[in-house]
C-alpha positions in Angstrom: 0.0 0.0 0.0 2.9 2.3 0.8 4.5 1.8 -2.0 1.3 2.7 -4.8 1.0 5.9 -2.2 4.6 6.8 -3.7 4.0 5.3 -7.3 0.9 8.3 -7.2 2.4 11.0 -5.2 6.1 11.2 -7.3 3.6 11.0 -10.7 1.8 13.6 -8.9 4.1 15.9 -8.3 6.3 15.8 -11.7 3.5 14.7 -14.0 3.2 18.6 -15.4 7.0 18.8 -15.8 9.2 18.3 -18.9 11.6 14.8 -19.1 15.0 17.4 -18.8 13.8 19.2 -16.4 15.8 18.3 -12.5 14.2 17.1 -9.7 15.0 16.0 -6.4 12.9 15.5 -3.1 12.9 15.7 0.5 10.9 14.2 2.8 10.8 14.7 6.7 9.4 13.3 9.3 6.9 16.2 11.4 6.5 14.2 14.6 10.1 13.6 15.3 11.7 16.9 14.1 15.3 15.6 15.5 15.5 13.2 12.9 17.2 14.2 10.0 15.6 15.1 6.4 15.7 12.2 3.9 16.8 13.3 0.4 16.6 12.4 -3.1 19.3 14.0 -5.1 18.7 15.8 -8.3 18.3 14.2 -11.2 16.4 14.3 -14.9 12.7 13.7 -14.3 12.4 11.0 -16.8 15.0 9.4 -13.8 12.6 10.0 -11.3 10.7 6.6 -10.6 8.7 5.0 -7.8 11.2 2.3 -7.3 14.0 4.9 -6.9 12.0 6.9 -3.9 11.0 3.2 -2.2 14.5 2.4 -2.3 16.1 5.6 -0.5 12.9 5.4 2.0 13.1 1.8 2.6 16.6 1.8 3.6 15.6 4.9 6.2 13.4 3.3 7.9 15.0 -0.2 8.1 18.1 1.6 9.7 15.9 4.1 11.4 12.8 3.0 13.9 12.2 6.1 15.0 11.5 7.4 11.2 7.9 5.6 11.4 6.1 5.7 8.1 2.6 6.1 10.2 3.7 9.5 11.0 3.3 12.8 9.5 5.6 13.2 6.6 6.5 16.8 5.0 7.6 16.3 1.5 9.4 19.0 -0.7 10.3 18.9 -4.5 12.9 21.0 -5.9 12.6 21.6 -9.2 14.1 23.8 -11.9 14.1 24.2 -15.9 17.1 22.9 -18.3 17.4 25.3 -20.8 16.6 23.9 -24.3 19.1 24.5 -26.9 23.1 24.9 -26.8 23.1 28.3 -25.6 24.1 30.2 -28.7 21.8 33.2 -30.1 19.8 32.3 -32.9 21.4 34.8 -35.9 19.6 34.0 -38.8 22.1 34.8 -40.8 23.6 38.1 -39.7 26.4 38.2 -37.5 27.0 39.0 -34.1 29.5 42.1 -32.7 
């Protein structure tokens, strides 16, 4: 069950976002705010799957009982744009000074 909540939430959140775009998240835990914040680095969002969050949050919480998944969590996605192209003006056939 845990694991179609995360197949639904990461679609969710990067459903509206192009495949080059970069996108990481973190995820922490509200009810015990001395444990540390769990993070997915960055990464293309065509990378982003399900099996890649259940993996990083699967080994938390095995190595972490006090990270419970029946808690409260707070999740964040960072997100920002790749630019499209090389980088180079357009000239159409003039040239640049």
């Amino acid at each position: 069950m845990f694991e179609e909540c995360i197949t639904s939430l990461t679609n969710y959140l990067v459903d509206d976002l192009r495949d080059r775009d970069m996108v990481g998240l973190r995820f922490r835990n509200t009810e015990n705010v001395q444990d540390y914040v769990v993070v997915i680095s960055f990464r293309r969002r065509d990378q982003l799957k399900h099996e890649v969050v259940w993996s990083v949050l699967g080994k938390v919480v095995q190595s972490n009982a006090r990270f419970g998944l029946s808690d409260r969590l707070e999740i964040h996605l960072d997100h920002f744009r790749m630019p499209a192209g090389n980088g180079r003006e357009k000239t159409k056939g003039r040239f640049l000074e």
